[in-house]
C-alpha positions in Angstrom: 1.9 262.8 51.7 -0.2 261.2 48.8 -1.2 257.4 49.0 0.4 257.1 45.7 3.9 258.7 46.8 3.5 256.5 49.6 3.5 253.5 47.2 6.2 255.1 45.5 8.5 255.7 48.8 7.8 252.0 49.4 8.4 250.7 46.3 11.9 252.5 45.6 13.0 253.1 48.9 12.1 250.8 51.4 14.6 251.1 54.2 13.8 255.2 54.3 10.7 255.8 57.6 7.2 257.1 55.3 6.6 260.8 56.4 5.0 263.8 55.4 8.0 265.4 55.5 9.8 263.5 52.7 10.7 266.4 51.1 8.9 267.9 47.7 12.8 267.5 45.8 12.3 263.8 47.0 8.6 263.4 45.9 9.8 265.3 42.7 12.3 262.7 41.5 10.5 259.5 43.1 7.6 260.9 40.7 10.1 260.8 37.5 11.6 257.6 38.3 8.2 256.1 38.3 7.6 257.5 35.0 10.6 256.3 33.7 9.3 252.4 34.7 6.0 252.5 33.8 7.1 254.0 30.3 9.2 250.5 29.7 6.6 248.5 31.3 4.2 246.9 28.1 0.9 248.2 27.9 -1.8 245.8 29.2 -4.6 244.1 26.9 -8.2 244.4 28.1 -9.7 241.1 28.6 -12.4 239.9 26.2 -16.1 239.9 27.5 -16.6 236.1 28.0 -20.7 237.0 28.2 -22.9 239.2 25.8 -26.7 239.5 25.6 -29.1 241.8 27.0 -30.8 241.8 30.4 -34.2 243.8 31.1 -34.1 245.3 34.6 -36.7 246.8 36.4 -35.0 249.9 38.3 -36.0 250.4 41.8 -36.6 253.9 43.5 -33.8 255.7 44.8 -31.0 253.8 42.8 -29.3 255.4 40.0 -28.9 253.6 36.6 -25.1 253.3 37.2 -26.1 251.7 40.5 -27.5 248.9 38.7 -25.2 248.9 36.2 -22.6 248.1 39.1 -24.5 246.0 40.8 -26.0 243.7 38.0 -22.6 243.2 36.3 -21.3 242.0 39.4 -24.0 239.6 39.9 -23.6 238.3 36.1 -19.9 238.2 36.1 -19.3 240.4 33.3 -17.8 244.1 33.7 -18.1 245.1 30.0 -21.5 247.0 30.9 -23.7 249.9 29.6 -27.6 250.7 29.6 -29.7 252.1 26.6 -30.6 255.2 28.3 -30.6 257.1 32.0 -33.4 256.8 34.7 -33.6 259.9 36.7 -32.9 257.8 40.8 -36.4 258.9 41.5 -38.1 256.7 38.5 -38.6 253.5 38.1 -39.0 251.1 35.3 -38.1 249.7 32.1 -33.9 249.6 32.3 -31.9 247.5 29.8 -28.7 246.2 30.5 -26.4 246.0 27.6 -22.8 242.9 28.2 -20.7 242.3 26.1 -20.2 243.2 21.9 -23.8 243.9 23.2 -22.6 247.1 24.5 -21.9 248.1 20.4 -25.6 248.3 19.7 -26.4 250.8 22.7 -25.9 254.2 20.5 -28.8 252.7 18.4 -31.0 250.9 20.9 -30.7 254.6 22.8 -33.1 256.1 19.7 -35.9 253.4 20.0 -39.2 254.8 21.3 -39.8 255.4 25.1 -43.3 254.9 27.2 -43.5 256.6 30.3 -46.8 256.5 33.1 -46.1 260.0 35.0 -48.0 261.4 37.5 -47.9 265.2 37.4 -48.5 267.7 40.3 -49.5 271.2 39.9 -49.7 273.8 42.6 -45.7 274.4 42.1 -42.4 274.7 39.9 -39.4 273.1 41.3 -35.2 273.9 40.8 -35.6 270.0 39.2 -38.8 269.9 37.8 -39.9 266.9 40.0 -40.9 266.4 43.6 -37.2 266.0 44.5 -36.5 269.5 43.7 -36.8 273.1 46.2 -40.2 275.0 45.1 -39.6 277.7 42.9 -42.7 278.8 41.6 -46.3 278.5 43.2 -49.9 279.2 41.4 -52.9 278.1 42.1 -54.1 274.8 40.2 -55.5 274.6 36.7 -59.5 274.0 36.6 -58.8 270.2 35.5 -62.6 269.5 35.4 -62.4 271.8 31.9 -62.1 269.3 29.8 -61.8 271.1 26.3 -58.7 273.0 27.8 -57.3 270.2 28.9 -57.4 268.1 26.0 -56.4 270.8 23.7 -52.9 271.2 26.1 -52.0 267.5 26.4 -52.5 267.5 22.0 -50.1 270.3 22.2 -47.4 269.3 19.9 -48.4 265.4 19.3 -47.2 263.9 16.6 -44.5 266.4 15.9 -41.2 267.6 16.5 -41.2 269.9 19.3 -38.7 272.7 20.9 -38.2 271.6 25.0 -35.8 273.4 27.3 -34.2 270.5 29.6 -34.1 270.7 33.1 -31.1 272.1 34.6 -30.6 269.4 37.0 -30.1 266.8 34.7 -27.0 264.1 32.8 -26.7 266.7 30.0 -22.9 267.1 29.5 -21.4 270.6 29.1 -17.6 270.4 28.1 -17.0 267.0 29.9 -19.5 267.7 32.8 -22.6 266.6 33.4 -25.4 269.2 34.6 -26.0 268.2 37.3 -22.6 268.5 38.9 -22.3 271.7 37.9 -25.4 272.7 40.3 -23.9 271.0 43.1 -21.1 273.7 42.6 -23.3 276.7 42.4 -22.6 277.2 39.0 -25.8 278.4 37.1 -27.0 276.2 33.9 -28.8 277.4 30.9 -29.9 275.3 28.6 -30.8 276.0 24.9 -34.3 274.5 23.8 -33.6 271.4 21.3 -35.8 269.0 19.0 -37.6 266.2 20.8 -40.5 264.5 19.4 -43.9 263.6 21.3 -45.6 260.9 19.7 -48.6 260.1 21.6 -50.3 261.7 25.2 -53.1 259.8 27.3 -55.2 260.8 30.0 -55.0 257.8 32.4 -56.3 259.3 35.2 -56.5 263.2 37.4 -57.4 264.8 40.8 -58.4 267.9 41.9 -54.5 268.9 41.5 -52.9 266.1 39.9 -52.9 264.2 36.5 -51.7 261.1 35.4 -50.9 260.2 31.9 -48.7 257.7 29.8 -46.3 259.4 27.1 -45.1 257.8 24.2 -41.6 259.5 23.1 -38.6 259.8 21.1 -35.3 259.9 22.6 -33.7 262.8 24.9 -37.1 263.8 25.6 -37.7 264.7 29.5 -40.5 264.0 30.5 -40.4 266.5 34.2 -39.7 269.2 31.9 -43.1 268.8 29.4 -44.3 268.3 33.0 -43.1 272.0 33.8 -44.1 273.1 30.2 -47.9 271.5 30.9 -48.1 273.8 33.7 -47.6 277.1 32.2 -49.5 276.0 29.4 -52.6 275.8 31.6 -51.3 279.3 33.7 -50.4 277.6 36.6 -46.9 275.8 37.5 -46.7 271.9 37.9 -43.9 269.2 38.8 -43.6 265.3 37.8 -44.8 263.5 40.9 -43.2 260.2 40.4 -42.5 258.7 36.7 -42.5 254.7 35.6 -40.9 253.7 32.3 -43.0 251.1 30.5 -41.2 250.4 27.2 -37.7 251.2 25.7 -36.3 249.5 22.4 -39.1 247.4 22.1 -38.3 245.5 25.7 -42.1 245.9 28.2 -41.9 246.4 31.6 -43.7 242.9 32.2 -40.9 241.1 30.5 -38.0 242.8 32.8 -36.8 241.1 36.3 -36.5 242.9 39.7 -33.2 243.0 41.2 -33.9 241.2 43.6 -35.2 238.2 41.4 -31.6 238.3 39.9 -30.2 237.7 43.2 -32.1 234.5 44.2 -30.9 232.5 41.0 -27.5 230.9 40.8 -24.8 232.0 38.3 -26.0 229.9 35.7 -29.3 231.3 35.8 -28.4 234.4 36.1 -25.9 234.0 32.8 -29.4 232.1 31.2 -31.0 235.5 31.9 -28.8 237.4 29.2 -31.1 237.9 25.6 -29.8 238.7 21.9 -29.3 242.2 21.1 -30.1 241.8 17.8 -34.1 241.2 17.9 -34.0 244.4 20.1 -32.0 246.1 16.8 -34.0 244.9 14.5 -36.5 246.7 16.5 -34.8 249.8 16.1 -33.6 250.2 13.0 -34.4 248.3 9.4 -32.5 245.1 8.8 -31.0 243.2 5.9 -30.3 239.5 4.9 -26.9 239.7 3.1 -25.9 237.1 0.6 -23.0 234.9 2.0 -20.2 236.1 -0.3 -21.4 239.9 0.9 -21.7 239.0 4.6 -18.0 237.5 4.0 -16.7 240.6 2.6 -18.3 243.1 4.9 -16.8 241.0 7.6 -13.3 241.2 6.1 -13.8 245.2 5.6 -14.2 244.9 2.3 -17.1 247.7 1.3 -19.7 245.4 -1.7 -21.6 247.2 -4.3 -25.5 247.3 -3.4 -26.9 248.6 -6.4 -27.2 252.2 -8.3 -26.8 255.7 -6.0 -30.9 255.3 -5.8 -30.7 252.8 -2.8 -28.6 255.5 -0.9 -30.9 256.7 1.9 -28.3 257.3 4.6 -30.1 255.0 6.8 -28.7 252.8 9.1 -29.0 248.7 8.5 -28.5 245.7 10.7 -27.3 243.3 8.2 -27.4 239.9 8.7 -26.1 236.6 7.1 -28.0 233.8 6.0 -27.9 232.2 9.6 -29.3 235.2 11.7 -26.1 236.2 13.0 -25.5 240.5 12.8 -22.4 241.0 10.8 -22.8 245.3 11.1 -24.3 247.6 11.1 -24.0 249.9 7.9 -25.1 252.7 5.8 -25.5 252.8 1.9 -22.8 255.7 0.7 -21.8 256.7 -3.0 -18.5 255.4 -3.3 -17.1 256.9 -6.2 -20.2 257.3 -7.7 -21.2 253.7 -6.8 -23.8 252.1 -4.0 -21.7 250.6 -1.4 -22.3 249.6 2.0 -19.8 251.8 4.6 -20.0 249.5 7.9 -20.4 251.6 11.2 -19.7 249.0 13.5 -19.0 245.3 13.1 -19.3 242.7 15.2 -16.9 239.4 15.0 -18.4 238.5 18.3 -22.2 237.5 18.4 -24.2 240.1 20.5 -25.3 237.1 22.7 -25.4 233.6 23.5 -28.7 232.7 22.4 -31.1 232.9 19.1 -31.7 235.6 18.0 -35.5 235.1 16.5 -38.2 235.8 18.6 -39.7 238.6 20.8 -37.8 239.8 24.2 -39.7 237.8 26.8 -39.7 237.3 30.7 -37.1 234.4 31.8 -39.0 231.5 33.9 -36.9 229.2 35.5 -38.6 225.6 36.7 
């Protein structure tokens, strides 16, 4: 029998002996009289997040970004948690920690730039595109002491919008499941090549069979598969070694805390740790001051005239009030055939605790 008919039995008939041979009639009408009491029983009110801010973590090796998600709430005391965008468990790096109404701003602090230092191996394709993966593919390595070739495939694409195939083992969702779940059932995963832009490549460093470079990027780009993609480039197959993210949102790696440093301070401290969202926004996206009658009536859900339809950009604002606060965020729209501001999400909660002027910096504590 199920653990939850065994609650069930329990519940409404406590004097009968719990076996698995209760009967499927039984189980059948203990399910619909449990139905019938949870249907009158009122629905239940999630609590309000008591903490909001932002929290730089550096992500260790072998933990996956839900991991620390898990973990880090627990530690802060706050289960309204998200992140601004999935580490592969191999990498390490730059990963921010949205709490609280913070958690509103993640679909925009998702789009910010992304700096990566990878280390790519050639010799071999793997099922995953990184060193994690089973070898798929071998070729000899590229002549990396050819400079001009070399240069010439790393500026391949630069500065553009560029067509990459993701890797099949990845979080990519097909019909409510990701990717990589659907490997681990042997089903087979094709992906269509989408729009991803490369900003900038720089040659850090190479071997006789290795590179390593930093990559400057727009969001949903993969860096293991331009790692594959470099390889056949140069006709041979490659792999990303290990990868280290540097910068997301605007937040550096040498402003974000180890777990570990998290778990020496007390729960003051580690509530002190928590940062505004909105300078990492603002970082984002463009940003408004709103007069105080407009900030008023945005806040009521009223939608203010901004002006004639040549303001409309259908761009996305943080708008603020006079005192710094974020009201919404919202897009100019013609409303017939007038400028207003349609408000995306609003926030009656401040995304955190503390100001929110100044750069994302590394918490000290005395």
């Amino acid at each position: 029998m199920c653990s939850s008919c065994v609650r069930l039995q329990r519940w409404f008939f406590p004097s009968t002996k719990i076996t698995n041979n209760f009967g499927v009639s039984n189980r059948y009408w203990l399910l619909r009289a449990a139905q019938r009491v949870t249907k009158r029983m009122p629905m239940g009110r999630r609590k309000p997040a008591r903490l909001h801010g932002l929290l730089a973590i550096d992500k260790p090796a072998g933990w996956t970004s839900r991991d620390v998600v898990n973990h880090v709430s627990g530690l802060i005391g706050e289960r309204r948690c998200g992140h601004t965008g999935t580490l592969d468990p191999a990498a390490t790096g730059v990963l921010l920690l949205a709490f609280g109404s913070a958690t509103k701003t993640v679909r925009w602090l998702t789009a910010g730039r992304k700096s990566y230092i990878a280390t790519i191996q050639f010799g071999s394709e793997t099922s995953t595109d990184d060193a994690q993966g089973e070898s798929t593919k071998e070729a000899a390595p590229p002549r990396l002491d050819e400079s001009n070739r070399l240069q010439k495939a790393l500026a391949e694409g630069v500065g553009s919008t560029i067509l990459q195939t993701p890797p099949a083992v990845s979080a990519l969702k097909h019909e409510g499941v990701r990717d990589l779940e659907r490997v681990r059932r042997g089903e087979q995963v094709i992906r269509e090549a989408r729009p991803v832009e490369l900003h900038e490549v720089t040659l850090l460093d190479r071997g006789a069979d290795w590179l390593r470079v930093e990559v400057n990027c727009g969001p949903g780009f993969y860096v293991r598969a331009w790692a594959r993609d470099l390889g056949r480039m140069l006709d041979s197959a490659a792999h990303l070694r290990d990868l280290r993210r540097t910068l997301t949102s605007g937040v550096r790696i040498d402003t974000c805390l180890s777990i570990d440093e998290v778990r020496k301070l007390d729960v003051e401290q580690r509530v002190a740790l928590l940062r505004s969202a909105t300078t990492a926004l603002m970082q984002t996206i463009p940003s408004r001051v709103l007069a105080e009658t407009m900030a008023i009536e945005l806040s009521q859900g009223k939608r203010p005239a901004i002006g004639d339809l040549s303001v409309i950009d259908e761009q996305d604002y943080a708008l603020l009030d006079s005192n710094g606060q974020l009201v919404c965020v919202a897009t100019p729209k013609d409303i017939d055939g007038i400028a207003c501001w349609r408000v995306i999400r609003g926030f009656r909660t401040a995304p955190a605790d503390q100001s929110a002027s100044g750069p994302y910096d590394k918490p000290t504590f005395a």
